[in-house]
C-alpha positions as CSV (number, residue, x, y, z in Angstrom):
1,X,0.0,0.0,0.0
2,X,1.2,3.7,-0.7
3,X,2.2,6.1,1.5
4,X,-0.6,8.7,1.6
5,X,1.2,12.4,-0.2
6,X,1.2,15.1,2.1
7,X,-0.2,18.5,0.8
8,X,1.5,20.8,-0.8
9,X,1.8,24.5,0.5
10,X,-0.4,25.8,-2.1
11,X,-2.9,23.5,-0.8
12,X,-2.6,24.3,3.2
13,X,-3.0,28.1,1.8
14,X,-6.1,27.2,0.0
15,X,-7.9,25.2,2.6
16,X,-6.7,27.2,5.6
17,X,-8.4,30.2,3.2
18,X,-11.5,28.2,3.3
19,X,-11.6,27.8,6.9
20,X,-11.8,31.8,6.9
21,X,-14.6,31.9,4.4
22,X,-16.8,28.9,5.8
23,X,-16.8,30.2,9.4
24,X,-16.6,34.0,8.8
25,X,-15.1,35.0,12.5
26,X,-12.0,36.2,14.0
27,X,-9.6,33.4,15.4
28,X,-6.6,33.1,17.4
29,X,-3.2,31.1,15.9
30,X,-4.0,28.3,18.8
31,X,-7.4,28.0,17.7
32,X,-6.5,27.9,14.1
33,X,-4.1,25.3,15.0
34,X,-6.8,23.2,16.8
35,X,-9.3,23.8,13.5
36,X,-7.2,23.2,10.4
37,X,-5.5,19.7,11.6
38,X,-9.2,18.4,12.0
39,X,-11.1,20.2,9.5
40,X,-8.7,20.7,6.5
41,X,-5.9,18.1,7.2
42,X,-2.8,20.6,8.0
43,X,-0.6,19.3,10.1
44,X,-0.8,21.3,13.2
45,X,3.3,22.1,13.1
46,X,2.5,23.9,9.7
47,X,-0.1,26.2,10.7
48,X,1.7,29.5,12.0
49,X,3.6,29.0,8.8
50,X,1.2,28.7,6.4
51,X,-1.2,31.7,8.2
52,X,2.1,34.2,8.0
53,X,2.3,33.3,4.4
54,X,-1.2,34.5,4.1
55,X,-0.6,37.6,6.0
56,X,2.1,38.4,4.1
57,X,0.2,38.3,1.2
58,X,-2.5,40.5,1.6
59,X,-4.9,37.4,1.6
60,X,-5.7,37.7,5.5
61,X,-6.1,40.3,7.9
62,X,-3.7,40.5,11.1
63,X,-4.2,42.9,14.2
64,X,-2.3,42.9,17.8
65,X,-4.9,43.6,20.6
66,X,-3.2,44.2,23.7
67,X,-1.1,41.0,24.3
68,X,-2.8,38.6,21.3
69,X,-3.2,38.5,17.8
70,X,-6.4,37.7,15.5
71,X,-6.8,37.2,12.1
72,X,-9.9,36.9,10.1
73,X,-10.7,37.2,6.3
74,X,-14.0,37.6,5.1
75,X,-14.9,36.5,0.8
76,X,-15.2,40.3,0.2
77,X,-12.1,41.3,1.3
78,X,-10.4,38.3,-0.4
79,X,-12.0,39.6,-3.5
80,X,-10.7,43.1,-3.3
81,X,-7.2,41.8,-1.9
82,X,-6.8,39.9,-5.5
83,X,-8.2,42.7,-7.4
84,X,-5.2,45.2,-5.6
85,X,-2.2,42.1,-6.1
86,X,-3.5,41.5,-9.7
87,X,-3.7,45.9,-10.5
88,X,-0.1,45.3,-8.8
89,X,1.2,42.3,-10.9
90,X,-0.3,44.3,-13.9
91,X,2.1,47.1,-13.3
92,X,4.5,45.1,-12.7
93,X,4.5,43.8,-16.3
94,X,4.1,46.9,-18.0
95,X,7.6,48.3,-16.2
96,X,9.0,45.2,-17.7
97,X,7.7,45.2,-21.0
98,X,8.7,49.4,-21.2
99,X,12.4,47.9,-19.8
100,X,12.4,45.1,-22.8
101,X,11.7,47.7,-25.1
102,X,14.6,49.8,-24.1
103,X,16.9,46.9,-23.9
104,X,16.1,46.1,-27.3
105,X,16.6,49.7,-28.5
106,X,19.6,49.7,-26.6
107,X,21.0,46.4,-28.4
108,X,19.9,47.7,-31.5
109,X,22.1,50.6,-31.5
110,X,25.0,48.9,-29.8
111,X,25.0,46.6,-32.8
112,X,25.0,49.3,-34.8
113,X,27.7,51.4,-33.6
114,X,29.5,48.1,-33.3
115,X,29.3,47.0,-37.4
116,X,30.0,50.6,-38.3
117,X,33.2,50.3,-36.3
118,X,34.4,47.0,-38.2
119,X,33.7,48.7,-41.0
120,X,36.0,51.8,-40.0
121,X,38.6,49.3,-38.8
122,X,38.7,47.3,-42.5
123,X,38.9,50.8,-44.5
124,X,42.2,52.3,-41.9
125,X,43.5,48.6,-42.6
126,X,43.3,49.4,-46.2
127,X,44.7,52.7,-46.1
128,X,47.6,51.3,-44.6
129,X,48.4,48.8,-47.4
130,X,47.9,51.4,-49.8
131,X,49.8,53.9,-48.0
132,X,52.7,51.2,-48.0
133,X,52.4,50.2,-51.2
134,X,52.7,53.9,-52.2
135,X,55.8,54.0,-49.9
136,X,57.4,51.3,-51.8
137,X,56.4,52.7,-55.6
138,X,58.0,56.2,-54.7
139,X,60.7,54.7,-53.4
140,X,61.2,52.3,-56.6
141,X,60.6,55.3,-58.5
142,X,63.3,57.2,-57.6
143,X,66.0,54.4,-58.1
144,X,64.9,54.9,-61.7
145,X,64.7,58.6,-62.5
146,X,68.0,57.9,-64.3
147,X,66.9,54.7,-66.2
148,X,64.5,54.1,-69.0
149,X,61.9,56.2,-69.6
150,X,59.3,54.2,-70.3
151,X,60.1,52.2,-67.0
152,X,59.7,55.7,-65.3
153,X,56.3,56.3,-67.1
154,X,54.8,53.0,-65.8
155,X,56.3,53.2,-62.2
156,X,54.4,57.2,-62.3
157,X,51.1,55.8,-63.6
158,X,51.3,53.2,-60.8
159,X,51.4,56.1,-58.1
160,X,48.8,58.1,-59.8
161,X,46.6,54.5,-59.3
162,X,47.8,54.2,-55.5
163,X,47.0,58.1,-54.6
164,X,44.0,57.2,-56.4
165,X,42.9,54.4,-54.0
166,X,44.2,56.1,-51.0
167,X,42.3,58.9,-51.8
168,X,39.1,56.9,-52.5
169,X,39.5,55.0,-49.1
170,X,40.1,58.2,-47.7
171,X,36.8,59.7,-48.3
172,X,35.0,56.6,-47.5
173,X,36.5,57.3,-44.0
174,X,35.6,60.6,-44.2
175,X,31.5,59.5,-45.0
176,X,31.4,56.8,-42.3
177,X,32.5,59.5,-39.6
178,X,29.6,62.1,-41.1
179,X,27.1,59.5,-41.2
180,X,28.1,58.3,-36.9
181,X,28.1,62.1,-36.2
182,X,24.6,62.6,-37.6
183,X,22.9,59.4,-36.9
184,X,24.7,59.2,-33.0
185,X,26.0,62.4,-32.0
186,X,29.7,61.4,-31.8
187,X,32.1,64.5,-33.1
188,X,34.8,63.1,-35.1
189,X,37.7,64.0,-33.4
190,X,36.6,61.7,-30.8
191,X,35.6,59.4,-33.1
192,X,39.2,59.6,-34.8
193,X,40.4,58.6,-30.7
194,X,38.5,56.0,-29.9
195,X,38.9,54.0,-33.4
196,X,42.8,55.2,-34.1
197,X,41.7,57.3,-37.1
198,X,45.1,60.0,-37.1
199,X,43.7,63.6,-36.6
200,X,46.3,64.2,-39.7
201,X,44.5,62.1,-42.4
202,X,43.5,63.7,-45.6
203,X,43.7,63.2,-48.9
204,X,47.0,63.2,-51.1
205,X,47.2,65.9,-53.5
């Protein structure tokens, strides 16, 4: 044979609760704990528990006269106790559905600001190489302002091509840090500090 499940404390809540609405009078905790073991099956040890619970929640009604306390809870003022913890719990959600809405703006922008600042990290990374590669044309160049001159020719067309591209990357900078000055506010100069843009970059004449 099975061993008989003890109630759970959402069921001692619910049937002390009864105990209030079927008698409709003002108890003691001793009488309650006399009442709810025989009447609802609490165990006696659980009672004071259970009835603080209660209190606690707005579901019964607790007063200290002179050295005793009494409780009591009548249907009508369960009924208006629900009423005030569900106009509670309602605005309760609402804070946390205005929070979730700014979380999610929040995110939104973050994610933003953060592709935008991959993107300015790929077009500095790309002015370097051209910068570089530029470096090492002009300096080719001039080992050959003696030689050939269709050698020279090609080596100048090929720096025309790099200040070019450096030029083109250059302004693409220059449009990314417009576009995060309008769209967040940023200046550019501090823009140009926090992603390592150099306050002297312009474009090669």
């Amino acid at each position: 044979m099975s061993k008989k499940r003890g109630l759970s404390v959402e069921e001692k809540r619910t049937r002390m609760m009864e105990v209030f609405y079927e008698r409709k009078d003002v108890f003691q905790l001793k009488e309650l704990e006399k009442i709810c073991p025989k009447a609802k099956g609490i165990t006696p040890m659980s009672v004071k528990d259970i009835l603080q619970s209660l209190v606690d929640d707005d579901m019964v009604c607790a007063e200290k006269i002179g050295t005793s306390n009494y409780f009591w809870c009548f249907p009508s003022q369960a009924v208006m106790s629900r009423k005030r913890k569900l106009t509670e719990l309602d605005g309760e959600v609402s804070q946390f559905k205005k929070r979730k809405l700014e979380n999610d703006a929040k995110l939104k922008e973050a994610k933003e600001t953060r592709e935008e600042g991959e993107k300015r990290k790929a077009l500095l990374e790309e002015v370097d190489v051209k910068e570089k590669m530029l470096k090492a044309i002009t300096e080719e160049v001039l080992k050959y302002k003696d030689c050939d001159p269709e050698v020279l020719e090609q080596k100048r067309k090929e720096l025309v091509t790099c200040k070019e591209a450096i030029n083109r990357w250059t302004d693409n900078i220059f449009s990314v840090q417009s576009w995060c000055s309008s769209k967040f506010g940023i200046p550019a100069k501090e823009m140009g500090k926090n992603f390592g843009i150099p306050e002297e970059l312009d474009y090669i004449d």
